[in-house]
Backbone as a ProteinNet text record, in pm:
[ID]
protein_1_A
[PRIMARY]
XXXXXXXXXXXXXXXXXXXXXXXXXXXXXXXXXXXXXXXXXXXXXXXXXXXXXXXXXXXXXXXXXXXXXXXXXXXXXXXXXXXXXXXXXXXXXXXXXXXXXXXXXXXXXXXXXXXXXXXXXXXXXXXXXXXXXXXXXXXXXXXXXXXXXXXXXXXXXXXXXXXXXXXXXXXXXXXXXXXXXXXXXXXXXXXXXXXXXXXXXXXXXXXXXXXXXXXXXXXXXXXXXXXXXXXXXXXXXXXXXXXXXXXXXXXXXXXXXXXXXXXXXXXXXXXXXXXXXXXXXXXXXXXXX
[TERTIARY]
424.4	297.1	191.3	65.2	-1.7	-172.2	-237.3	-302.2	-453.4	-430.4	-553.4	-569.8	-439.9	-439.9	-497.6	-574.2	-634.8	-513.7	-596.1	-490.6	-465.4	-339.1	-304.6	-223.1	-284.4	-200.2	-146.2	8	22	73.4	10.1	50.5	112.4	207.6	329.4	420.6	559.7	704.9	791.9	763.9	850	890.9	959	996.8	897.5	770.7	699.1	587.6	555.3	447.9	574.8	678.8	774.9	786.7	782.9	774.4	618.2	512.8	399.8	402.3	424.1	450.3	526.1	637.9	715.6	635.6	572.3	500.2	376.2	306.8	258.6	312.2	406.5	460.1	485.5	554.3	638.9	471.8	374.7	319.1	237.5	268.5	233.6	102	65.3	-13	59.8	-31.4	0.2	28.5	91	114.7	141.2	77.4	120.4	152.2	248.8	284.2	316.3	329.5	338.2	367.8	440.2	521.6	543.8	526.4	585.2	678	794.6	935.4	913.6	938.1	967.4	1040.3	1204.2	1277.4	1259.1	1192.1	1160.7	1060.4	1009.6	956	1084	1202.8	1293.3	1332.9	1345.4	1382	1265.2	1123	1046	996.1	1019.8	998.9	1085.4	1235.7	1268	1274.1	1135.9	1095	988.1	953.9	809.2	691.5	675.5	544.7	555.2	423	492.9	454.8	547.7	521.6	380	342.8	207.6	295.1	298	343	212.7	120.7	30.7	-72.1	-135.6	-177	-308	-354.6	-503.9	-499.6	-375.4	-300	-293.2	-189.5	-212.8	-325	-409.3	-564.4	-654.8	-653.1	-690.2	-662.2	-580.3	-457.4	-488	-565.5	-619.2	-720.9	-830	-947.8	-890	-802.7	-766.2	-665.6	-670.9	-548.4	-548	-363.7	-325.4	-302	-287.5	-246.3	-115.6	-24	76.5	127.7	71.9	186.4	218.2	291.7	333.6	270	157.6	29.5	-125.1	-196.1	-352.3	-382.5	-307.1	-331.1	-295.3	-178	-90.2	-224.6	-285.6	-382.5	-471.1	-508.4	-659.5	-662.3	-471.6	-462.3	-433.2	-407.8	-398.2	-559	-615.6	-731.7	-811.2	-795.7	-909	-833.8	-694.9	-658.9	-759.8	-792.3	-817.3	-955.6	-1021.4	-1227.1	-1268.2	-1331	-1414.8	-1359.7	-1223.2	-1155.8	-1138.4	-1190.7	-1193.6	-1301	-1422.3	-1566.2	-1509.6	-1608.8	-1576.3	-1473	-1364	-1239.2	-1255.8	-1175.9	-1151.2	-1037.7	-1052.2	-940.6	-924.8	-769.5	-699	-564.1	-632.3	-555.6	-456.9	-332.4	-263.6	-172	-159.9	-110	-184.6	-39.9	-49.2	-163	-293.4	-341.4	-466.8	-508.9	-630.2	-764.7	-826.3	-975.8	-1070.9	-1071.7	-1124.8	-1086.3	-967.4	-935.3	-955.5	-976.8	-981	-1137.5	-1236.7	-1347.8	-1401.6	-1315.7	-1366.5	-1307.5	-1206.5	-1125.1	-1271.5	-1332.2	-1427.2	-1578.7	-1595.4	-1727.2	-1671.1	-1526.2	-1527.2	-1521.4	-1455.3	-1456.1	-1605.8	-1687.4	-1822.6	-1894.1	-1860.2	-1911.8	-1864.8	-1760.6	-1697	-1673.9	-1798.2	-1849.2	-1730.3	-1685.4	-1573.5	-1577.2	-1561.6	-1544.9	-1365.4	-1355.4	-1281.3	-1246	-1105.7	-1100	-985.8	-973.1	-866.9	-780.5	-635	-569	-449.9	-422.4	-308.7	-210.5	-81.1	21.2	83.8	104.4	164.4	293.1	387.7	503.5	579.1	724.3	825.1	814.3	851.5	890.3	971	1055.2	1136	1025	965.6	848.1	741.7	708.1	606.9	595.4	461.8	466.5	528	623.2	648.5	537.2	583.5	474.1	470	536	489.7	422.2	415.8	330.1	225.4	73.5	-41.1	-79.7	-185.9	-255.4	-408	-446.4	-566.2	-641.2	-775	-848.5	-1027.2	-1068	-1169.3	-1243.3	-1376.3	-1458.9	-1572.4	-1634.9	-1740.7	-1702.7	-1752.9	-1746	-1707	-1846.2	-1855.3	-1728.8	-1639	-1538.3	-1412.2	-1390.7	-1317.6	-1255.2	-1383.9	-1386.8	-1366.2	-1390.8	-1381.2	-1266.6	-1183.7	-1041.5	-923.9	-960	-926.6	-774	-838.2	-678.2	-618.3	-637.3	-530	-486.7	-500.7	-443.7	-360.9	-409.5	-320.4	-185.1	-139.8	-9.1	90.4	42.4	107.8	128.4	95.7	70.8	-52.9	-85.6	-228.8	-321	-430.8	-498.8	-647.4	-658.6	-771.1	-832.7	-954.6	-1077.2	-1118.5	-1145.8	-1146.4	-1302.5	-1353.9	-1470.7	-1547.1	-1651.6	-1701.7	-1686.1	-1671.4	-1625	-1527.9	-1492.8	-1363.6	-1238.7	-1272.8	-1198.2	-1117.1	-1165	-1102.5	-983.6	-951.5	-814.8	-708.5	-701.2	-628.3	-674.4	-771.7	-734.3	-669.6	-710	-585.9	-412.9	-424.6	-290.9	-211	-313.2	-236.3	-248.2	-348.6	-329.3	-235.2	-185.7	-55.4	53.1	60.9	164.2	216.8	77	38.3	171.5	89.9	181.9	312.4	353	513.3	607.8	565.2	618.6	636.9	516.8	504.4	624.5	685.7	771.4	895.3	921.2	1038.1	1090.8	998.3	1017.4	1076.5	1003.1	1022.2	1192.4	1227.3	1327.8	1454.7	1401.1	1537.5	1569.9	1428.1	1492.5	1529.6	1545.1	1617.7	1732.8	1762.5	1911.1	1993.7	1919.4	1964.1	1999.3	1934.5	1929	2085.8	2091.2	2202.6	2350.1	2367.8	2436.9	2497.7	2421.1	2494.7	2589.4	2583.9	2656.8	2777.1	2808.5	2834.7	2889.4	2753.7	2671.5	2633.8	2690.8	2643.6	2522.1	2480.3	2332.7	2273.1	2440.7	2402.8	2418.6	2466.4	2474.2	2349.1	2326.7	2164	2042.2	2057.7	1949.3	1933.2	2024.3	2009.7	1927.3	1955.5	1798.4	1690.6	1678.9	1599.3	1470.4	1517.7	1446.8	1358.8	1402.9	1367	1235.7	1289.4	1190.3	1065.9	1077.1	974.2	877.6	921	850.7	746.9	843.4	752.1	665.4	653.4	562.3	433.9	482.4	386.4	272.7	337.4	285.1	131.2	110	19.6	-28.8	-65.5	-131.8	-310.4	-328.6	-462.3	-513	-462.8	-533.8	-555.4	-490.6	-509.3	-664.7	-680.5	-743.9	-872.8	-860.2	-1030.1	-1055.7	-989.1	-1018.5	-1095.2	-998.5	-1067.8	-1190.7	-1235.9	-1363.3	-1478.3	-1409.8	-1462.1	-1527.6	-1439.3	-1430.7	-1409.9	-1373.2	-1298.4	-1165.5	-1131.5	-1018.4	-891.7	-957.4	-932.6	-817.5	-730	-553.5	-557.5	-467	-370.7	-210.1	-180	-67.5	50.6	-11.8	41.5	-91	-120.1	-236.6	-154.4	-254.9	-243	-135.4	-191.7	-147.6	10.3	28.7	156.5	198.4	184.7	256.4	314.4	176.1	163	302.6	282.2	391.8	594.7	578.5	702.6	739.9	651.8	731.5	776.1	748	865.5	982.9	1048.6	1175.9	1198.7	1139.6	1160.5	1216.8	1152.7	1182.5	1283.1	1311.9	1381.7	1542.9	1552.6	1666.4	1679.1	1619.4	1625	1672	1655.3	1692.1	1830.9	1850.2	1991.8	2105.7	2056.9	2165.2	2195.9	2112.8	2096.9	1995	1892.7	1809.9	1699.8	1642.7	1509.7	1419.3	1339.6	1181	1038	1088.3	954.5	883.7	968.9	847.2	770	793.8	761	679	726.8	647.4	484.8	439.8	318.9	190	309	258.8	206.7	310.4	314.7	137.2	127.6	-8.9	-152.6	-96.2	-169.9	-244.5	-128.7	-134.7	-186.6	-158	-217.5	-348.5	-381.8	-568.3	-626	-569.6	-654.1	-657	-533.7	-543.4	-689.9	-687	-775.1	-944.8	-929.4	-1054.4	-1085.1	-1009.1	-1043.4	-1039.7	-947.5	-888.4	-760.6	-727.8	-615.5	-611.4	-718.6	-665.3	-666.3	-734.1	-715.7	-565.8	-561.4	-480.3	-405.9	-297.8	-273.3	-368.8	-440	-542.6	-658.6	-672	-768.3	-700.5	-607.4	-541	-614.9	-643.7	-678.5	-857.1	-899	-1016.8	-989.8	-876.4	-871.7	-824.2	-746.8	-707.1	-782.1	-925.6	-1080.5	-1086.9	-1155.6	-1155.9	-1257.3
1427.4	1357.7	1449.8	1509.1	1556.1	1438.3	1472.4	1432.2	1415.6	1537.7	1553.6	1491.6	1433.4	1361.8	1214.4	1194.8	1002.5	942.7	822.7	715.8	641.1	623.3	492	387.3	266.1	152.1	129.2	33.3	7.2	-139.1	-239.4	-355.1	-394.4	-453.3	-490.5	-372	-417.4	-307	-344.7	-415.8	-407.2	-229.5	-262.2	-113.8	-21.5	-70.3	72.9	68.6	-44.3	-31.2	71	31.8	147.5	270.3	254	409.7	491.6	426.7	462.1	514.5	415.2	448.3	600	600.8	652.9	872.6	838.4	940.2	1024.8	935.8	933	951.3	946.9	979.8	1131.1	1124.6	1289.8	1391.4	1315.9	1443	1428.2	1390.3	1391.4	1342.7	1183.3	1119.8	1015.4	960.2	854.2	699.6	636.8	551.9	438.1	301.3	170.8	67.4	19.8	-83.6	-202.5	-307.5	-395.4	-518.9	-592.4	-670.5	-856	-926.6	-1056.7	-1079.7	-1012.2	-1008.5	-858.3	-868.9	-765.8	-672.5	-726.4	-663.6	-593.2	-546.8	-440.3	-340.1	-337.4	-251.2	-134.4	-162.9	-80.2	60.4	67.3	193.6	279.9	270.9	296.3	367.3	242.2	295	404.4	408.4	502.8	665.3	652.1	778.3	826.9	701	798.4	690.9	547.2	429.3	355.6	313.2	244.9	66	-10.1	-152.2	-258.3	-299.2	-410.7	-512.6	-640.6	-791.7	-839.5	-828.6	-878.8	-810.3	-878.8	-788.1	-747	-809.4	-788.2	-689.8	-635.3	-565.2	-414.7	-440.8	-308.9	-299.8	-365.3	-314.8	-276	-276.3	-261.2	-60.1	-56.9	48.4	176.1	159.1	233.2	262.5	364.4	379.4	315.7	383.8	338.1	249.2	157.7	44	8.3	19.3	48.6	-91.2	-174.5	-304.7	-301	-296.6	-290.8	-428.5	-539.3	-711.8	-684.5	-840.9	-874.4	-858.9	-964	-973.4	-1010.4	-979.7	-1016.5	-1139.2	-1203.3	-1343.8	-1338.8	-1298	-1250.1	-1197	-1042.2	-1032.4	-1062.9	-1207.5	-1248.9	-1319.8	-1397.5	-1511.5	-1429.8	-1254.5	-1162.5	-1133	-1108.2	-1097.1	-1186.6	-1327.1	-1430.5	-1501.3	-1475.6	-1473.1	-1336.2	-1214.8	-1089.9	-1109.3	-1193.3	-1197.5	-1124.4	-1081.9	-991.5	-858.3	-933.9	-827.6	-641.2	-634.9	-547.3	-478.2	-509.8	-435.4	-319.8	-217.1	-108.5	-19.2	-80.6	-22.5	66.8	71.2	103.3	52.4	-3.9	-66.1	-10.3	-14.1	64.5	-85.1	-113.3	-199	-147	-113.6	-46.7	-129.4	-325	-438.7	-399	-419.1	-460.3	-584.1	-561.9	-694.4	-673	-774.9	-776.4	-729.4	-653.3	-625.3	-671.1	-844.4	-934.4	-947	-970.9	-982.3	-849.5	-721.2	-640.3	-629.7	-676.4	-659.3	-816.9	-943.6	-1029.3	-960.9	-934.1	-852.7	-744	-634	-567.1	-651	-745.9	-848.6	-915.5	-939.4	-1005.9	-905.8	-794.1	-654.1	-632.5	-610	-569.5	-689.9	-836.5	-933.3	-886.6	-831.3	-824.8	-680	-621.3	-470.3	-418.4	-396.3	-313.7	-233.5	-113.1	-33.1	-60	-52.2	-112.6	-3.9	61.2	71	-4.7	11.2	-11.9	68.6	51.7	134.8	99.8	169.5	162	249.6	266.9	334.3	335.4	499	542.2	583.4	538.4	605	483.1	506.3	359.8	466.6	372.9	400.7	549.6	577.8	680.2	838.3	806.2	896.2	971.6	870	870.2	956.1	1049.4	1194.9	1304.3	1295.7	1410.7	1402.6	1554.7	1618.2	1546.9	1415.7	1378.1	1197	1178.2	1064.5	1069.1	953.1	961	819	812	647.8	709.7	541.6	548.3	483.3	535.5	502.9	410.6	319.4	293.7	228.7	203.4	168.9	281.6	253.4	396.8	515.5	595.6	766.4	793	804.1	845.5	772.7	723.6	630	698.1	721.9	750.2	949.3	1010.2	1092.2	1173	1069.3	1051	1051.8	960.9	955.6	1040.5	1134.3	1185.5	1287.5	1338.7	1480.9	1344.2	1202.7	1140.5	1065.8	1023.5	981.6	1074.5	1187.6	1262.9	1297.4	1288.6	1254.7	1184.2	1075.2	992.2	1068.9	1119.1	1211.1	1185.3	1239.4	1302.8	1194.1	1194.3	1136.7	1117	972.7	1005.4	903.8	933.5	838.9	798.1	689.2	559	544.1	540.7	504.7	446	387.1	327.7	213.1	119.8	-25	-43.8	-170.3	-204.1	-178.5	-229.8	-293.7	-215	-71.2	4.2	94.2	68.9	137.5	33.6	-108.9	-194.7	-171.6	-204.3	-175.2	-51.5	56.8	189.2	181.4	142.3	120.9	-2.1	-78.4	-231.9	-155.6	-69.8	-46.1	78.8	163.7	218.5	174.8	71.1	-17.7	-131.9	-158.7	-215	-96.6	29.4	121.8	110.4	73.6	141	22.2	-109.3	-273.2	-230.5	-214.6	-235.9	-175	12.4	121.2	23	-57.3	-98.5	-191.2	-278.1	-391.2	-368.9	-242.6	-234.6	-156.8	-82.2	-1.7	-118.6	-206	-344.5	-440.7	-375.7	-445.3	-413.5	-263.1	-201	-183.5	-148.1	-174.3	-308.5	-402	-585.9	-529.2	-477	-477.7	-428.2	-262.6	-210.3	-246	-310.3	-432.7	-499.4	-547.2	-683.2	-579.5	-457.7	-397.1	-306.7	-355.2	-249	-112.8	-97.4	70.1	85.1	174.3	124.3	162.4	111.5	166.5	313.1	333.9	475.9	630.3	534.3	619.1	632.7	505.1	503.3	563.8	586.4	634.2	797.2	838.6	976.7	991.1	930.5	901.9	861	773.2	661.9	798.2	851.6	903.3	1005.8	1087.2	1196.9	1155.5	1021.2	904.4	923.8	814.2	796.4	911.2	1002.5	1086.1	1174.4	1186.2	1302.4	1135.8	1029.2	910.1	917.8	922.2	914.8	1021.4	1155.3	1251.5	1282.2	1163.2	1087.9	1006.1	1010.6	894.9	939.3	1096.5	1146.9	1142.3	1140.5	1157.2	927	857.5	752.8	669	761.5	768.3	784.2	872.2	938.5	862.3	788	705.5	597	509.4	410.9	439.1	575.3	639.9	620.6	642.1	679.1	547.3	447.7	350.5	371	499.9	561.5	537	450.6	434.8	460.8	521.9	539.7	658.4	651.8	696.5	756.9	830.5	878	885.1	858.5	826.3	732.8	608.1	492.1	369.9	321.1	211.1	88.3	-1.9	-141	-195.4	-178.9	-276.7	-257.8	-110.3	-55.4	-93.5	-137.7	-192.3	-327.5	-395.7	-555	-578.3	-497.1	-516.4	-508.6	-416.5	-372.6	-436	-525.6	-590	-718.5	-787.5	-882.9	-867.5	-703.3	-678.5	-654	-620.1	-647.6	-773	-870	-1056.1	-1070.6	-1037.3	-1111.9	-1009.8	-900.9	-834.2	-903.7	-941.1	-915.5	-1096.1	-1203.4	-1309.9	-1271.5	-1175.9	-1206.8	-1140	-1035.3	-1044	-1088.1	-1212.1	-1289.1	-1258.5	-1181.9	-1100.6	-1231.9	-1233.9	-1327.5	-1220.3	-1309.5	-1196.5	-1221.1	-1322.5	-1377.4	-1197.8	-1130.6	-999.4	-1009.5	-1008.2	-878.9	-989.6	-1115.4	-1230.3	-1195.6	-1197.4	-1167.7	-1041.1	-969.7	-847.2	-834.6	-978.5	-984.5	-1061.2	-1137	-1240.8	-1129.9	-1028.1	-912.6	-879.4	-816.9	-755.6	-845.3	-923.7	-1058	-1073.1	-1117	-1059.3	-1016.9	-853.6	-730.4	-691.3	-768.6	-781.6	-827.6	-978.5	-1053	-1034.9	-959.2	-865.9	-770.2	-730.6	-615.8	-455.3	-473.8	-325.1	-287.7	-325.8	-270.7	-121.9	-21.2	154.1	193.4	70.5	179.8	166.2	278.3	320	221.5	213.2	126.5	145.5	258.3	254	149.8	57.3	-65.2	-133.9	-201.7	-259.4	-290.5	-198.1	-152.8	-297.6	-278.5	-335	-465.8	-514.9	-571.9	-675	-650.9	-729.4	-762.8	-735	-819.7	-930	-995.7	-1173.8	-1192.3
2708.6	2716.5	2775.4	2661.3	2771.8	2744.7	2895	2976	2914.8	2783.7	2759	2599.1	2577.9	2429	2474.6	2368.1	2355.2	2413.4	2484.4	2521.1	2390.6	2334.6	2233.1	2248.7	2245.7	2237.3	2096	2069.5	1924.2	1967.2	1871.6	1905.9	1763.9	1783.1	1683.6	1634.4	1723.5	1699.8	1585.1	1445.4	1364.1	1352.4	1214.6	1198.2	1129	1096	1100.1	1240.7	1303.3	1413.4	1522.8	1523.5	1605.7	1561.8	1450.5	1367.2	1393.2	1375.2	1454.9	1606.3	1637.9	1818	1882	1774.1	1847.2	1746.7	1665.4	1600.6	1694.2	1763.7	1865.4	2015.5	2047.6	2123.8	2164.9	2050.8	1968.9	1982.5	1927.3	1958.6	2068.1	2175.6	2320.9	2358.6	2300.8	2354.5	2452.6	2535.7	2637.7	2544.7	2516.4	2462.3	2523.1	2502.7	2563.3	2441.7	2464.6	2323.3	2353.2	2273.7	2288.3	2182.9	2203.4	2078.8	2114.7	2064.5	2105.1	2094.6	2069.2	2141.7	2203.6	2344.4	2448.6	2444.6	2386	2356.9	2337.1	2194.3	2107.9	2166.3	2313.7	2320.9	2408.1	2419.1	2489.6	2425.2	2318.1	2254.6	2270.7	2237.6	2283.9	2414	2503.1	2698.2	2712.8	2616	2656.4	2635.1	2507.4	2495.2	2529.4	2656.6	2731.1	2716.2	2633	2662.2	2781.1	2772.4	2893.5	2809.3	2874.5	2761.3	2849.3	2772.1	2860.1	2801.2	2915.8	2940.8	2798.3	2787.8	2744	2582.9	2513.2	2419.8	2478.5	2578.7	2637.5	2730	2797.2	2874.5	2772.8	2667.7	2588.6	2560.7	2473.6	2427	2545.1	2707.8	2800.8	2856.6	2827.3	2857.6	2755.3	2593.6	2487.9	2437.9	2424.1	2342	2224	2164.9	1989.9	2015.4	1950.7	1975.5	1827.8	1750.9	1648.4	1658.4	1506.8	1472.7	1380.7	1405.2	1263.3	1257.9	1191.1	1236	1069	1038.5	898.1	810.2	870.6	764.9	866.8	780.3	862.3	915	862.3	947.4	1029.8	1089.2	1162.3	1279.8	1204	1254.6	1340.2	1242.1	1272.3	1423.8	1390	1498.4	1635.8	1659.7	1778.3	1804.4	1710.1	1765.6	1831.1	1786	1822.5	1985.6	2028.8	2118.2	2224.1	2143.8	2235.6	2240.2	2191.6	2189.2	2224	2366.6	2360.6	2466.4	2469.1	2519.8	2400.3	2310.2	2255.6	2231.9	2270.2	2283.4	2361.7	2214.5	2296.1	2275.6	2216.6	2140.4	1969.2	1948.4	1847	1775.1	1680	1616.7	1495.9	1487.5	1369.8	1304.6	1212.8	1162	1019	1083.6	981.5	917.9	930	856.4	703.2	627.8	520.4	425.8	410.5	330.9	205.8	216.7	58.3	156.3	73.1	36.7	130.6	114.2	151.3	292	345.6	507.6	573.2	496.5	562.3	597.3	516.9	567	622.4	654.2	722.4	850.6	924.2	1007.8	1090.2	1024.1	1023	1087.5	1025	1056.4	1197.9	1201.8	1395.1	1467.2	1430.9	1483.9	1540.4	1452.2	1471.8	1615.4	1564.9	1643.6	1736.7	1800.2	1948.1	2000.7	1942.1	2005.9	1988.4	1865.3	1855.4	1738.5	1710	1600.8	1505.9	1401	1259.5	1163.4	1208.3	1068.3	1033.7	889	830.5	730.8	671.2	687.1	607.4	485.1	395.6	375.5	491.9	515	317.3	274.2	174	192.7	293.9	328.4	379.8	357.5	469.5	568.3	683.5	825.1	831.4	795	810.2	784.8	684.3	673.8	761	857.8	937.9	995.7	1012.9	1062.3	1008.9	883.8	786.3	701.1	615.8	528.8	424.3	353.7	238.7	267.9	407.2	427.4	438.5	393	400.9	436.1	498.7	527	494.6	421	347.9	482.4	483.1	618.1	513.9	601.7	530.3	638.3	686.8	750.7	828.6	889.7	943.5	979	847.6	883.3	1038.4	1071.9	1208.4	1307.1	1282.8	1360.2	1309.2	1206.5	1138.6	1126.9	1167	1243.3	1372.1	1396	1604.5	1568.6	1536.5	1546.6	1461.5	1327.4	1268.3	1330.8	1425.1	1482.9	1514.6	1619.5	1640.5	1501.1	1454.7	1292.3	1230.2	1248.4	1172.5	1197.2	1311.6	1351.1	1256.8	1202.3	1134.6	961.8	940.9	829.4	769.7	642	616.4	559.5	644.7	641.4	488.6	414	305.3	329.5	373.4	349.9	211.8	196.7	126	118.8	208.7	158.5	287.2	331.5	414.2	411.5	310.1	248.2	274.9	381	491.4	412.6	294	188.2	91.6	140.3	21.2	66	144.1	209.4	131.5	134.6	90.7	-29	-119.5	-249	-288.7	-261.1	-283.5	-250	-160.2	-104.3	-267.5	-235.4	-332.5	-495.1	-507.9	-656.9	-680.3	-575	-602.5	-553.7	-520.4	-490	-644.6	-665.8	-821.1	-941.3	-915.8	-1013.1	-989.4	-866.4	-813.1	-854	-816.7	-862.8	-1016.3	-1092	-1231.5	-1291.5	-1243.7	-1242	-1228.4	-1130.7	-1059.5	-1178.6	-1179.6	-1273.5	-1425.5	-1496.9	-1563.3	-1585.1	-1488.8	-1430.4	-1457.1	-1346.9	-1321.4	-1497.8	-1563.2	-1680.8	-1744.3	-1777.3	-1877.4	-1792.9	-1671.7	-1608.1	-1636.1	-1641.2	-1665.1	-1838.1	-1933.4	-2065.8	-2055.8	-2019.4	-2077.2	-1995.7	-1859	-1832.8	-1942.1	-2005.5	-2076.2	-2168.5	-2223.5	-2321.9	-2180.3	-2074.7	-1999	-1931.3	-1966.6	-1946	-1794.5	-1732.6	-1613.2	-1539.8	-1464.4	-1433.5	-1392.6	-1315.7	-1271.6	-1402.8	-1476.8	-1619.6	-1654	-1715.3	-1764.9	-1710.6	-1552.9	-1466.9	-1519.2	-1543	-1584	-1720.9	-1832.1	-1929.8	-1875.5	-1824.5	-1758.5	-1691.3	-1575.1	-1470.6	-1558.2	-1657.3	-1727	-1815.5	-1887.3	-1946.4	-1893	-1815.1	-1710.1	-1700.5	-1626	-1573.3	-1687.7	-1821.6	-1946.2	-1948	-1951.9	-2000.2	-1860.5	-1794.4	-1671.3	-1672.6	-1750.2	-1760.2	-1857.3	-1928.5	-1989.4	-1916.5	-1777.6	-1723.2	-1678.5	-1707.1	-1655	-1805.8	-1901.4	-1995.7	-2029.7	-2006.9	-1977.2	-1933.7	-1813.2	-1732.2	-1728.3	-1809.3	-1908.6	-1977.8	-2082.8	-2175	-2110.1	-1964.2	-1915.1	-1839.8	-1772.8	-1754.2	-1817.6	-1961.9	-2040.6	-2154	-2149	-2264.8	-2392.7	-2411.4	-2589	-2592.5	-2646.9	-2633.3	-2772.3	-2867.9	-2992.4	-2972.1	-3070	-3034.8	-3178.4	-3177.7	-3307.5	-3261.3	-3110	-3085.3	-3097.4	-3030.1	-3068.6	-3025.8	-3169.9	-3126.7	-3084.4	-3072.7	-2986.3	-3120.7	-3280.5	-3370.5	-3378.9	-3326.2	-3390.1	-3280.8	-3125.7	-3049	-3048	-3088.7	-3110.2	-3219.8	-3327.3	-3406.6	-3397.6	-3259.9	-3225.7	-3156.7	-3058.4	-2906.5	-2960.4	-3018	-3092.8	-3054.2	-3042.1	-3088.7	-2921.6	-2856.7	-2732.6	-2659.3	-2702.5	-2635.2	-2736.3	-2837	-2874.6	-2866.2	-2846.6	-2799.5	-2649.8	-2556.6	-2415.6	-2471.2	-2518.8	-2563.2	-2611.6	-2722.5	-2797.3	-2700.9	-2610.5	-2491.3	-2379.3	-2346.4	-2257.7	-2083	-2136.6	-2038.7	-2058	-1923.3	-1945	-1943.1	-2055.1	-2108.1	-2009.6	-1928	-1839.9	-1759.3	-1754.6	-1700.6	-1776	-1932.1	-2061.3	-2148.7	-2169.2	-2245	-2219.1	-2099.1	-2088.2	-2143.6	-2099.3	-2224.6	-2361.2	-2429.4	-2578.4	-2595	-2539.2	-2506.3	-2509.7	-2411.8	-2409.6	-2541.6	-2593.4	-2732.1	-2829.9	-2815	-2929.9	-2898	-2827.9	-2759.3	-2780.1	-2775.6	-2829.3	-3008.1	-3073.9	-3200.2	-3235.3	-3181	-3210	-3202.7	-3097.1	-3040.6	-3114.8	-3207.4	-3307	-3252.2	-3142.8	-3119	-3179.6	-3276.9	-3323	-3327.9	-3336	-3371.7	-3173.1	-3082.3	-2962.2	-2922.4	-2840.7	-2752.2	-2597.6	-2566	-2463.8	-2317.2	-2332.7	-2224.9	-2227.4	-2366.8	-2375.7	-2249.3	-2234.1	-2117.8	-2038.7	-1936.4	-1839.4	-1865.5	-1977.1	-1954.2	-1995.2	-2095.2	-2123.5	-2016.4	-1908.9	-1756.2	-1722.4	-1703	-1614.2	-1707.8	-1568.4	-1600.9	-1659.4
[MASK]
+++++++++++++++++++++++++++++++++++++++++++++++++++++++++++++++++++++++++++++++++++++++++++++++++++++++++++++++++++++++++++++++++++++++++++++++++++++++++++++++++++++++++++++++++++++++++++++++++++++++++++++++++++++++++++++++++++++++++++++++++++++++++++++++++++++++++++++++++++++++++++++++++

């Protein structure tokens, strides 16, 4: 611990607000933490925090006082217990949530003389403070700055934007990509199951797949930039026409199509819309409400 690192509090010890804590530690700030089960602050104390009885106690104890709970509500209901006990602070809300709570979160922040950011951890727990973790930061430059060498501890730090809100949308829209990956993953594992193939067989096509397909995702990208969405690869019609055979294989071997049904609806849409020659990068526009 040295003397001349920021004081940090971290309030909530699941397993990544401990994984925080203890990142901070390691690189020799003063640390006070604190959890609504106590318990959990013991592994901890015994690498050097010291624990506060209280959350008004830790946030008392920190310039920067870190938030890691379940969810923002979670949040909202620690803060409105802490009122104006946080003027003056700095808050780092690194809970998981939407857009919207992150910048109502920001507006009581502000009411109670307190500086806000917010904050979309790109790494699990085990990660934390190695070279391939990052947290998305979003609320005032100048705050965000100030605090920058201590953040970076946790691994590498990307500003988002000044808009409370955009740390959680980054976070949720590559989280968006990674679900979509998974999903689609668990269903071709469920597919070749029913013939049984076993999964760890299949993963060896599978992974190679993926990755040359993904490899088309910047040129994707441009298109939706761009709004050209015109293909010589594979258009919408020649898709629309094929996924039939999708629901109804994932039917004749007893797979439910409820991921993939929706997709088909998709495609039928954009028929109708008269994109049949673009490219599956229409999608992308075709999802707004």
């Amino acid at each position: 611990m040295s003397p001349n690192k920021p004081q940090v509090s971290v309030l909530g010890l699941g397993m990544m607000g401990s994984a925080l804590a203890a990142a901070f530690l390691k690189a020799g700030h003063p640390v006070t933490v604190w959890n609504r089960s106590p318990a959990k602050t013991g592994p901890l104390v015994a690498q050097g925090a010291l624990p506060a009885e209280t959350a008004a106690e830790a946030v008392a104890a920190g310039n920067t006082v870190v938030v890691c709970l379940l969810t923002n509500d979670n949040v909202q209901e620690l803060f409105d217990t802490l009122g104006d006990a946080v003027s003056g602070k700095t808050l780092v809300n690194l809970t998981n949530g939407t857009p919207a709570q992150a910048r109502e979160l920001s507006a009581w922040a502000t009411q109670h003389g307190a500086d806000y950011l917010d904050g979309g951890i790109m790494a699990v727990p085990q990660m934390i403070g190695g070279p391939h973790a990052y947290v998305f930061y979003s609320g005032p430059q100048q705050t965000f700055e100030a605090h920058r060498e201590t953040l970076a501890v946790l691994g590498g730090t990307k500003f988002a934007g000044t808009d409370p809100g955009l740390a959680a949308l980054n976070d949720l829209a590559l989280l968006t990509g990674m679900y979509g990956m998974v999903l689609g993953v668990m269903q071709a594992f469920a597919l070749v199951r029913t013939e049984n193939i076993p999964a760890t067989e299949f993963s060896e096509l599978l992974v190679p797949w993926i990755s040359a397909m993904l490899a088309g995702a910047p040129e994707w990208a441009k298109a939706v930039d761009s709004g050209e969405h015109l293909t010589d690869v594979s258009s919408l019609a020649v898709n629309q026409a094929a996924f039939p055979n999708f629901l109804a294989t994932f039917r004749d071997q007893g797979v439910s199509p409820e991921l993939f049904e929706p997709f088909q609806a998709i495609l039928d849409r954009a028929i109708e819309q008269g994109y049949e020659a673009d490219g599956l990068s229409r999608i992308a526009d075709l999802l707004k409400k």
